[in-house]
TORPA-495943 format. One record per atom (N, C-alpha, C): residue in three letters; atom name; x, y, z. Coordinates in pm, whole numbers. Layout:
<sites>
   residuo   atomo        X        Y        Z
       ALA      CA        X        Y        Z
...
</sites>
This chain:
<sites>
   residuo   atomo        X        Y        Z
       UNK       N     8541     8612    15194
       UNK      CA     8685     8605    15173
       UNK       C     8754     8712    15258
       UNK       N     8870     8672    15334
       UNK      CA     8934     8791    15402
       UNK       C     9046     8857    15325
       UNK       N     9038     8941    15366
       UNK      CA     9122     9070    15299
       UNK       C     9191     9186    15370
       UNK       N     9314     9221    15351
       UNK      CA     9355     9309    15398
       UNK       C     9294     9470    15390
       UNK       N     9344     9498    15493
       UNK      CA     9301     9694    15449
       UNK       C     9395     9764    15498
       UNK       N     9477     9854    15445
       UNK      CA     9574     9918    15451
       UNK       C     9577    10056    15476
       UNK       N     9631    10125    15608
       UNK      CA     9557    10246    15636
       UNK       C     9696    10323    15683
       UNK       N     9714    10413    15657
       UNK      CA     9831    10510    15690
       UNK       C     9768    10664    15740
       UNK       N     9869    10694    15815
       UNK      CA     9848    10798    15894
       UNK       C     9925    10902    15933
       UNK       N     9971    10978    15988
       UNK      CA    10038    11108    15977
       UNK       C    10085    11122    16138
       UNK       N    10200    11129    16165
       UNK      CA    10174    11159    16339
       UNK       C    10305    11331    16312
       UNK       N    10213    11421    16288
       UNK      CA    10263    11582    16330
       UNK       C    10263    11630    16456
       UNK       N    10412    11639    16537
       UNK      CA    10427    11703    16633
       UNK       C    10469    11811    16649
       UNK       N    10422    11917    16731
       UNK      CA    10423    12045    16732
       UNK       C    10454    12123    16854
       UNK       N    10571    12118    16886
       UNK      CA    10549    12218    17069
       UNK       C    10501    12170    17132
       UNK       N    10514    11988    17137
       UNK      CA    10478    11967    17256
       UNK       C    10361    11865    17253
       UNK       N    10252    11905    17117
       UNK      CA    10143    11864    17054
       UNK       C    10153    11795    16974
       UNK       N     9995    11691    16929
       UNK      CA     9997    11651    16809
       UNK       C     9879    11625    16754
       UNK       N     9902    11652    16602
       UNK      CA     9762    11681    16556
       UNK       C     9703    11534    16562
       UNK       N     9520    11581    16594
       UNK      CA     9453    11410    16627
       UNK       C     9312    11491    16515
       UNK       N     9227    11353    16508
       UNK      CA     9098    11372    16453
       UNK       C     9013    11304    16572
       UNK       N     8918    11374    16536
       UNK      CA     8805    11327    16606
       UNK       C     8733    11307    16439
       UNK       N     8624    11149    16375
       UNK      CA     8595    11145    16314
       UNK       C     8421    11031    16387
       UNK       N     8319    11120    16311
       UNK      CA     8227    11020    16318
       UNK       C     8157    10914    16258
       UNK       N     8174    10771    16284
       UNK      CA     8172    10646    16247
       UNK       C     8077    10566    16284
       UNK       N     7989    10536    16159
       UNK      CA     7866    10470    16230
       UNK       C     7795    10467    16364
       UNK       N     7776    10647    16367
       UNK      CA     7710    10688    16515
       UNK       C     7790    10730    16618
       UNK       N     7903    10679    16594
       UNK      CA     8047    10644    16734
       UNK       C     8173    10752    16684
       UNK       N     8145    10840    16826
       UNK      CA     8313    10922    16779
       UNK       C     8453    10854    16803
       UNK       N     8511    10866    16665
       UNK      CA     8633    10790    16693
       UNK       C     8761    10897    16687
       UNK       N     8850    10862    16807
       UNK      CA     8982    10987    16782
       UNK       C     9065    10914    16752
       UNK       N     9162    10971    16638
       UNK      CA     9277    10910    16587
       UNK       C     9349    10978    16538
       UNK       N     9443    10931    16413
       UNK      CA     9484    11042    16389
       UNK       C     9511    11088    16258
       UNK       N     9536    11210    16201
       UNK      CA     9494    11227    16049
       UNK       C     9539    11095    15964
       UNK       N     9468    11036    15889
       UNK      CA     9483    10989    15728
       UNK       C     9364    10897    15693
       UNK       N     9425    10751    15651
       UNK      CA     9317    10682    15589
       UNK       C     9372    10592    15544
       UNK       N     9278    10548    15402
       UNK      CA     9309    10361    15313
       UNK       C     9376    10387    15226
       UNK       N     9478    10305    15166
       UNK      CA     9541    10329    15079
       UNK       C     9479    10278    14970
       UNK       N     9467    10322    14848
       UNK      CA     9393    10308    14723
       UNK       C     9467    10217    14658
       UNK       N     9414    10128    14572
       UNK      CA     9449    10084    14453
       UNK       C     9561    10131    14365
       UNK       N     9686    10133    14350
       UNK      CA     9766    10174    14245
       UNK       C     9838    10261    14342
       UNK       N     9828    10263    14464
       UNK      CA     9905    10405    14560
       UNK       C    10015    10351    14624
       UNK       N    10089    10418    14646
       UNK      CA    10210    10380    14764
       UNK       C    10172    10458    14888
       UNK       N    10237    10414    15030
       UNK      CA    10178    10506    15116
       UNK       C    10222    10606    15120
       UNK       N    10302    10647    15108
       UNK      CA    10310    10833    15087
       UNK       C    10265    10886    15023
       UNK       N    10246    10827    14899
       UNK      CA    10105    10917    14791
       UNK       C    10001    10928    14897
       UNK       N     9979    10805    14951
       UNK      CA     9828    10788    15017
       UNK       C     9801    10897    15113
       UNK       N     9962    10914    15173
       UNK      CA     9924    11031    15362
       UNK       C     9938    11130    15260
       UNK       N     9980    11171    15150
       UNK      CA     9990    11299    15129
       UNK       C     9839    11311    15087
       UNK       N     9782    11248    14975
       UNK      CA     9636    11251    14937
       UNK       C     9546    11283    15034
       UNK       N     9598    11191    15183
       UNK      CA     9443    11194    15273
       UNK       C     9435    11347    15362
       UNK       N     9582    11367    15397
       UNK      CA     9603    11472    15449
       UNK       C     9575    11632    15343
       UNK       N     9571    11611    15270
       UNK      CA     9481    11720    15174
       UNK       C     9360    11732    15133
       UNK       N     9330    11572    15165
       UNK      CA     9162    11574    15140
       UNK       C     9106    11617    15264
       UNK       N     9164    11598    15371
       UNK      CA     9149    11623    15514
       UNK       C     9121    11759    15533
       UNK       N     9260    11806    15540
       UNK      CA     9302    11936    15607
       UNK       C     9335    12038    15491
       UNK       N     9348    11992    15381
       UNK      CA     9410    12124    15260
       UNK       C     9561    12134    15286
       UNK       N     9612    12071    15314
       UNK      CA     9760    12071    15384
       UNK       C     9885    11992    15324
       UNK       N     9960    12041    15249
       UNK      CA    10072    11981    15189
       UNK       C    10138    11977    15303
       UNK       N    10223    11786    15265
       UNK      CA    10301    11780    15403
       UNK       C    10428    11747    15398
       UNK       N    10527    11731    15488
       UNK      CA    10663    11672    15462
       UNK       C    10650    11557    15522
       UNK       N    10705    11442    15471
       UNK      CA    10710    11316    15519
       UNK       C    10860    11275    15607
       UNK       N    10867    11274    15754
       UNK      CA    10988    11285    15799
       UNK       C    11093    11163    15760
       UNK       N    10965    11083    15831
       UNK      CA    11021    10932    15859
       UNK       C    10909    10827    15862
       UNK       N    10957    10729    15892
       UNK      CA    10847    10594    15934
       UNK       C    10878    10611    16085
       UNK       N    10727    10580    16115
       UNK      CA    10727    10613    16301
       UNK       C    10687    10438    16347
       UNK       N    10618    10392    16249
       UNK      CA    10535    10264    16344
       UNK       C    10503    10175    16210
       UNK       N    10453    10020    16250
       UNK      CA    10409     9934    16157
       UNK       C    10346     9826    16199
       UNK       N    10179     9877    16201
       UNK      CA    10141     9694    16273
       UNK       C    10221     9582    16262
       UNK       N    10269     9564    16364
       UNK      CA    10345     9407    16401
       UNK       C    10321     9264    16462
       UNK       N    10146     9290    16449
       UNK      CA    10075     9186    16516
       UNK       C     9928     9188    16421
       UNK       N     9824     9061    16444
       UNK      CA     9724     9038    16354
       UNK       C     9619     9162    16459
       UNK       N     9540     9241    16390
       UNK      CA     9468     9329    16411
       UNK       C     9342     9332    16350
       UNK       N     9184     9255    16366
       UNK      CA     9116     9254    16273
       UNK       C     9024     9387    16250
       UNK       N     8977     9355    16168
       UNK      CA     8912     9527    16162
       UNK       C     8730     9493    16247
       UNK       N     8727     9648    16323
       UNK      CA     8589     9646    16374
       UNK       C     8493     9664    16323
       UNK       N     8507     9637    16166
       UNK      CA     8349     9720    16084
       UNK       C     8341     9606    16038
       UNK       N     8427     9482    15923
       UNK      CA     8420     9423    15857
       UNK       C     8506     9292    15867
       UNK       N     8518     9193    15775
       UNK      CA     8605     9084    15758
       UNK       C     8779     9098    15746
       UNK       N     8803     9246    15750
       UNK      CA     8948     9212    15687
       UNK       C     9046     9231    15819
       UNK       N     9166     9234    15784
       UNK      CA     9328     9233    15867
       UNK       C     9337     9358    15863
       UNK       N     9374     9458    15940
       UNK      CA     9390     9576    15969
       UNK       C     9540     9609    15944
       UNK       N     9627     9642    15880
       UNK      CA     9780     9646    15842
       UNK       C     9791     9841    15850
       UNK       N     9823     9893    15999
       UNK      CA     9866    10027    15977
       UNK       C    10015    10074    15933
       UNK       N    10035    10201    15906
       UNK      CA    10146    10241    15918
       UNK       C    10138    10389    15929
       UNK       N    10230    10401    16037
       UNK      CA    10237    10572    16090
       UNK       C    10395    10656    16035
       UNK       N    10365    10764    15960
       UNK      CA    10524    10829    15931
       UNK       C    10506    10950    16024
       UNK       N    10623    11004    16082
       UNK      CA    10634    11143    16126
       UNK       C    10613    11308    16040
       UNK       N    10541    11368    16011
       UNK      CA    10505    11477    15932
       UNK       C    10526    11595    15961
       UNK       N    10571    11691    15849
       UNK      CA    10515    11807    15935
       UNK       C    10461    11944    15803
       UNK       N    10424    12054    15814
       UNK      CA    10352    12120    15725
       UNK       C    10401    12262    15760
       UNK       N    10416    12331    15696
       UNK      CA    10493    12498    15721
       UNK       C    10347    12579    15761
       UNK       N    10249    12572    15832
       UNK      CA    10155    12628    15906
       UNK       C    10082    12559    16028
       UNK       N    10112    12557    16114
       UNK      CA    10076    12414    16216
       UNK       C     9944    12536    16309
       UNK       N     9915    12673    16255
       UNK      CA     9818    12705    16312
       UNK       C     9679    12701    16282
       UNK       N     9669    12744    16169
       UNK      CA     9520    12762    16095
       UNK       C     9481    12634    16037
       UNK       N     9464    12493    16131
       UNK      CA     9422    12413    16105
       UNK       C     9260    12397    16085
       UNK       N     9245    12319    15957
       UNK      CA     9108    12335    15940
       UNK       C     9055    12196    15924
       UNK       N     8949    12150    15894
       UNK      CA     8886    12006    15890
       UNK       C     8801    12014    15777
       UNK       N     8835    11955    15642
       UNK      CA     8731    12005    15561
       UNK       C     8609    11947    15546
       UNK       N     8612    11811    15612
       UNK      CA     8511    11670    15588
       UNK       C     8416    11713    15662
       UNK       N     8289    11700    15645
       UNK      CA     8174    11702    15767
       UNK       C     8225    11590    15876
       UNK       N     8119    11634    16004
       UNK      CA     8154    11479    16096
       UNK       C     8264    11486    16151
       UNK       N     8380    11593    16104
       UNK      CA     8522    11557    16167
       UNK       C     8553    11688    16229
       UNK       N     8682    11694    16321
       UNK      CA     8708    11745    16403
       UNK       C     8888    11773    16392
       UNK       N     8925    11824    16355
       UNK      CA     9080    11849    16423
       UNK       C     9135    11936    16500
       UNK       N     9248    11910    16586
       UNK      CA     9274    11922    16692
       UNK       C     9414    11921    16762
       UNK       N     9480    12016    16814
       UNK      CA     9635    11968    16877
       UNK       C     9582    11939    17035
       UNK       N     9648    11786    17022
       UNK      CA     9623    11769    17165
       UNK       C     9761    11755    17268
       UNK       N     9819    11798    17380
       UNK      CA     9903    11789    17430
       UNK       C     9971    11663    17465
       UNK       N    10057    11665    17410
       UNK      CA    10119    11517    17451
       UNK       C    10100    11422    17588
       UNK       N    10150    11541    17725
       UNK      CA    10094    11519    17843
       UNK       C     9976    11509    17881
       UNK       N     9886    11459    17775
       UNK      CA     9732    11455    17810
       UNK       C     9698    11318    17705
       UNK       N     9752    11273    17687
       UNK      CA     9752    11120    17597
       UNK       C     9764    11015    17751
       UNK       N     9609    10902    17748
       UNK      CA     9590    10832    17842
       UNK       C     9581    10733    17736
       UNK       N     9580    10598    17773
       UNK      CA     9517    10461    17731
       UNK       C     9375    10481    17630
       UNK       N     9307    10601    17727
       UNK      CA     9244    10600    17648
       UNK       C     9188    10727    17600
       UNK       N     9275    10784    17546
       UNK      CA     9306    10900    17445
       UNK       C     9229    10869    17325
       UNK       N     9272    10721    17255
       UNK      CA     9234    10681    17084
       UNK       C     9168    10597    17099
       UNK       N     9034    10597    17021
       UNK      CA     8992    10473    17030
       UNK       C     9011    10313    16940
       UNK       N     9059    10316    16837
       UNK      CA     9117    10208    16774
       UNK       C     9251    10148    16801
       UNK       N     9243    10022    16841
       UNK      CA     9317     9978    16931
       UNK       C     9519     9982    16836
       UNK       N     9500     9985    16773
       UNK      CA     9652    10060    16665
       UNK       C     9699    10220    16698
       UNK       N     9609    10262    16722
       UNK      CA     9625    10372    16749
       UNK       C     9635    10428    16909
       UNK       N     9557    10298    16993
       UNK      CA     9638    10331    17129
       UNK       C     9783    10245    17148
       UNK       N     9806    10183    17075
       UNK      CA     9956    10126    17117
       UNK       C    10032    10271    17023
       UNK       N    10016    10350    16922
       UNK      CA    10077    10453    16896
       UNK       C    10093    10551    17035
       UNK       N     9964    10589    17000
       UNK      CA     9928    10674    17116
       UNK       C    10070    10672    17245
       UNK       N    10016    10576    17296
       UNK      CA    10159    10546    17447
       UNK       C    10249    10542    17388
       UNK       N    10356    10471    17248
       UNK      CA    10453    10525    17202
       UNK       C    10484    10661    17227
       UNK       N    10401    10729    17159
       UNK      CA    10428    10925    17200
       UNK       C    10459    10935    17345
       UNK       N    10334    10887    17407
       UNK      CA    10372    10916    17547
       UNK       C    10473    10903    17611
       UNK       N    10567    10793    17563
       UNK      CA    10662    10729    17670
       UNK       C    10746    10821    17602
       UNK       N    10761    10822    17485
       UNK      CA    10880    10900    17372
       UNK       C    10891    11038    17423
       UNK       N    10783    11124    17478
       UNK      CA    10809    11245    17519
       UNK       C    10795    11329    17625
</sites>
């Protein structure tokens, strides 16, 4: 049976920067950018605030809505529809970033250094060049 999966994400810009993950996925490093699935009973801002603390330890401000899959996207692991959504964030310490998960990686990467292929999940490179062109 197919099924949706619902994944939200965080796009924090900083001087120029923005925070990305590097996360490892069945063997394969994937860069993207902080969050995750939205749970059962959650709205997505519960969800970016939840993932981004399970993440990073990091209470965040939710600016805005930045993005919203607008096309069918299937997912690369499994059977379902891939449905993202990206808000603009930001957190009153953008230095002492930490990664608490094993396997993962965080990171400010310079805006002027975002290529095609910067991200590897394909939602996240049509974000990705958004930034780029945007700044």
């Amino acid at each position: 049976m197919s099924k949706f999966n619902i994944r939200v994400y965080g796009l924090w810009i900083h001087e120029g920067k923005v925070l990305v993950n590097e996360e490892l996925i069945r063997g394969k490093v994937i860069t993207k950018f902080p969050g995750g699935g939205l749970e059962w009973g959650e709205g997505t801002l519960d969800c970016l605030k939840r993932e981004w603390m399970e993440e990073l330890g990091l209470t965040i401000e939710i600016l805005g809505h930045y993005y919203t899959t607008d096309y069918f996207q299937p997912s690369a692991y499994d059977d379902s529809q891939i449905m993202s959504i990206y808000y603009r964030v930001s957190s009153p310490d953008p230095v002492n970033i930490v990664n608490l998960l094993p396997n993962e990686r965080t990171y400010w990467l310079p805006l002027n250094e975002i290529t095609v292929h910067t991200f590897t999940l394909p939602i996240d490179k049509k974000v990705g060049s958004m930034i780029a062109i945007m700044n």
